[in-house]
Each structure stands twice: as C-alpha cells, then as structure tokens.
C-alpha positions as CSV (number, residue, x, y, z in Angstrom):
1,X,0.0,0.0,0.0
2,X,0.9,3.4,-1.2
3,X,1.5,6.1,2.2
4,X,0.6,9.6,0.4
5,X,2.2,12.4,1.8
6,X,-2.0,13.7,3.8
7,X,-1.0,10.3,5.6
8,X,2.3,11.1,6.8
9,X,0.9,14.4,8.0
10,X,-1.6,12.4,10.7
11,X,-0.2,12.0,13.8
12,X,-2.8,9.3,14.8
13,X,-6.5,8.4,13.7
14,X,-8.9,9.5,16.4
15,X,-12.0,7.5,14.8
16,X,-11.8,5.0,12.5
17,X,-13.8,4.6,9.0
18,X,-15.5,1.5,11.2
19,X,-16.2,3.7,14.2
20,X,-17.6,6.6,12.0
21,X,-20.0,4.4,9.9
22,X,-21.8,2.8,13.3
23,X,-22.2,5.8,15.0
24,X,-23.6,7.1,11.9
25,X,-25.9,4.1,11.7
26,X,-26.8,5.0,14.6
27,X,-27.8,8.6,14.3
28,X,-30.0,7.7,11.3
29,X,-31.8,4.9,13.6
30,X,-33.0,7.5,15.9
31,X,-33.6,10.5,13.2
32,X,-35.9,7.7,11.1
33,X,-37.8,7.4,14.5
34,X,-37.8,11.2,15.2
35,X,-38.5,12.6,12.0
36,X,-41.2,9.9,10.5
37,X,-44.4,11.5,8.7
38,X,-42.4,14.8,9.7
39,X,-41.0,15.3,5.9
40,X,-37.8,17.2,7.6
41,X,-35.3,19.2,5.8
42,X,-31.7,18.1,5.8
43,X,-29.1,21.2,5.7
44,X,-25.5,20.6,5.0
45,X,-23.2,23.2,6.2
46,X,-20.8,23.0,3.5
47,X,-17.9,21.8,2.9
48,X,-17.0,19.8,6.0
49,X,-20.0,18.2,7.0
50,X,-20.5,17.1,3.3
51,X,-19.2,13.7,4.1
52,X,-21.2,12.9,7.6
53,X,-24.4,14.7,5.6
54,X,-24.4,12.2,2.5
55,X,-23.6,9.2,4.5
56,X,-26.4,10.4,7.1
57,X,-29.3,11.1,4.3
58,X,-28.5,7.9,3.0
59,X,-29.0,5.8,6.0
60,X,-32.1,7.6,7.0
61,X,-35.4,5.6,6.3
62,X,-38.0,8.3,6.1
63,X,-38.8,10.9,3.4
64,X,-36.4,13.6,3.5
65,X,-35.5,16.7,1.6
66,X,-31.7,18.3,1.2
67,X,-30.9,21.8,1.2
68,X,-27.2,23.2,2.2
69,X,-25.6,26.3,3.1
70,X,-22.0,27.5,2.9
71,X,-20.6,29.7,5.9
72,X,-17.2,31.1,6.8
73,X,-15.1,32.1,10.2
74,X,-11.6,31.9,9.1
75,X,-9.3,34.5,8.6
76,X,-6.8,31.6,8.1
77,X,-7.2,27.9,8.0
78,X,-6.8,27.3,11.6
79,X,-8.0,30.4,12.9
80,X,-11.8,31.5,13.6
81,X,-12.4,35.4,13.3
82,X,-15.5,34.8,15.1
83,X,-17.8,36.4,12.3
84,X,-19.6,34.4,10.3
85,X,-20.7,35.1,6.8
86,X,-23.0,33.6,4.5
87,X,-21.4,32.3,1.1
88,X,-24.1,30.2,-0.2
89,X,-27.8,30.4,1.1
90,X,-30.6,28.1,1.3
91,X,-32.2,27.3,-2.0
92,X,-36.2,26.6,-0.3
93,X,-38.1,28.5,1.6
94,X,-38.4,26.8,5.3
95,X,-41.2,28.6,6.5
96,X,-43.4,25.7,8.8
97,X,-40.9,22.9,8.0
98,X,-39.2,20.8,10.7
99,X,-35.2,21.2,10.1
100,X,-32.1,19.4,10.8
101,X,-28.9,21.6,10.6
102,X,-26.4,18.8,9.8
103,X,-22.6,20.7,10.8
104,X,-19.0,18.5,11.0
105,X,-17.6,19.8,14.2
106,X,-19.0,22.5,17.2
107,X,-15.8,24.3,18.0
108,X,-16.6,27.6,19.5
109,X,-20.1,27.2,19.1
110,X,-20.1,30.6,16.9
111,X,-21.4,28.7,13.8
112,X,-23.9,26.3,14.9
113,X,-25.1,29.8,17.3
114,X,-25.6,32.1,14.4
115,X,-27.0,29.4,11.8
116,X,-29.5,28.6,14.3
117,X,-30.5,32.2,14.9
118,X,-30.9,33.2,11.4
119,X,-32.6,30.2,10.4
120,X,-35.3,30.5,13.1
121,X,-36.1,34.1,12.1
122,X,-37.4,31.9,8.7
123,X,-40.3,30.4,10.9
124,X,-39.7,26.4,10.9
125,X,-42.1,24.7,12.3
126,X,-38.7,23.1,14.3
127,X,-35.1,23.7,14.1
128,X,-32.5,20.5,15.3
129,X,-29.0,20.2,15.0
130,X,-26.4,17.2,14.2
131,X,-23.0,17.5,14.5
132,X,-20.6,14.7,13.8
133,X,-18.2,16.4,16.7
134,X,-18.1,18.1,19.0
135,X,-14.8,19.6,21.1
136,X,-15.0,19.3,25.2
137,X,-13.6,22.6,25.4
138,X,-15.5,26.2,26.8
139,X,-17.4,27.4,24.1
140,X,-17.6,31.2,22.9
141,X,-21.0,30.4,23.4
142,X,-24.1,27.9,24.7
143,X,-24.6,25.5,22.0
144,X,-25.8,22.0,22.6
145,X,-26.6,19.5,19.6
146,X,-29.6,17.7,19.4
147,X,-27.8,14.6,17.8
148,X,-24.1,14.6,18.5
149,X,-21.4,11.9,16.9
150,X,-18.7,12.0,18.9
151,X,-17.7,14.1,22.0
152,X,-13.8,15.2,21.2
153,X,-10.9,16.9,23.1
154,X,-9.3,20.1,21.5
155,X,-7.0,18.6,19.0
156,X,-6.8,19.8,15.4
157,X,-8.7,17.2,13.6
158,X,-8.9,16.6,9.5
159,X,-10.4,13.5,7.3
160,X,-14.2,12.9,6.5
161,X,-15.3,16.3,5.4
162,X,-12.7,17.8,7.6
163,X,-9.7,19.9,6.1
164,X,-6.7,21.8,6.6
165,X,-6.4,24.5,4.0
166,X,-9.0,22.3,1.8
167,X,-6.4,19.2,1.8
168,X,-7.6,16.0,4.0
169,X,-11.3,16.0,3.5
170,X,-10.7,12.7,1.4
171,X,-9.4,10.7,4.2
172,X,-11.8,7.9,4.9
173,X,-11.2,8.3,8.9
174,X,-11.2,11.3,11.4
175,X,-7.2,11.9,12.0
176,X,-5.5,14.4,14.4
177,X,-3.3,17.1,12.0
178,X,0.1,17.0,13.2
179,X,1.0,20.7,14.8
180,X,4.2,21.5,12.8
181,X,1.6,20.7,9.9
182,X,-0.1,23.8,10.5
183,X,1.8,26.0,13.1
C-alpha cells in the first residue's frame, strides 16, 4: 500500500472509517424514528459536513429533503475570526418545515449559534442540529446538539469532510493534523 504524503501528515487516527460508519448508523436509527411523517429538511453546512451529511441522508429511512448552506469564520485555516458570513444560502423557503442543521464539528459554538438564529427568524415549524463532533472545550458560546457523533478533546482534527487548508477532506477516517503541519 501506497502512504501519500495527507497520511504522513496524521499524527494518529482518532476514529476510524468502522467507528464513523456505526455511529452514523446510529444517528439515522434515531432520526428515522424522530422525523417519520415529519417530511424534515436536511441542511449541509458545507464543505465539511459534506461527508457525515451524505452518508447520514443515505441511511435515513423516512422521506427527507436536502438543502445546504456555505458559511465562513476563518481568517486563516486554523484560525476563527468569530464572524460568520454567508457564502451560499438556502435554496427553499423553510417557512413551517421541521429542520435538521447537519454541521461537521461544534468548536466555539459561533457557527452552529448564528446558523440557528438566522434560520429560526425563517419560521420552521422546528429547528435540530447534528453534529458529527463536537470539542470538550469552553465554548464562545451555549450551544448544545440535538444529535451529537462524537464528543472530542481540542486537537486539530482533519479526514471525512474535515480539512486543513481544503487538503484531507478525502481521508476515509477522522485523523489528528500534526502541529508542525499547521503551526
């Protein structure tokens, strides 16, 4: 086997592509159960959760609809500014529908926080959140999943949606980014 140079950049894998898949099993169990006759709409919060999203719709056994959005908070790729911007908006109106904010990894919270807000001001009948991690660190502010993957500590994580200066998201498992990678 081939070691590309994204693998000799990972100082160990945190989940595996094994451990990912069951606990995404998982979540779609309980979503099917939660969100039956409900007709829910799915949001991807592009790019990262792009991987978790897809393999999540798929396994879900209800009707569902897909939607994403694109958001930003880095000045640099390791560093949040704290402000988030919109790059790509909703295409459907979500006025009285129940939805699920699908996001790859709660950090400071900032994201999940203002996504949440400014989709609520559209009037959904419900707004949820899934996040395939989450760090067990102090957030910048009170944010709490409704469906959580994996509860993390503060390591700099790439693989499965999750990049470092857009390299990485192609690694089938969650792997911790070696510091002199991106110091």
């Amino acid at each position: 086997m081939r070691i590309t140079t994204e693998e000799n950049d990972i100082a160990s894998v945190l989940y595996s592509e094994e451990t990912i898949a069951n606990r995404v099993n998982e979540l779609a169990e309980q979503l099917t159960v939660d969100y039956a006759g409900l007709d829910p709409l799915f949001v991807c919060v592009l790019k990262g959760a792009s991987f978790f999203y897809a393999d999540l719709c798929r396994r879900v056994k209800c009707r569902i609809f897909m939607d994403f959005i694109a958001v930003s908070s880095y000045e640099s790729e390791s560093k949040s500014t704290g402000v988030v911007r919109i790059i790509k908006d909703l295409d459907k109106n979500i006025t009285g529908r129940h939805v699920l904010i699908v996001e790859d990894i709660i950090d400071s919270g900032l994201t999940l926080r203002y996504l949440k807000d400014l989709l609520s001001s559209r009037k959904p009948a419900s707004i949820k959140s899934a996040s395939l991690l989450e760090k067990d660190i102090q957030h910048k502010c009170t944010i709490v999943p409704d469906y959580l993957g994996f509860k993390m500590g503060d390591d700099f994580v790439v693989g499965y949606g999750l990049d470092y200066a857009n390299y990485y998201r192609n690694l089938p498992y969650i792997g911790i980014l070696k510091p002199e990678t991106y110091q």
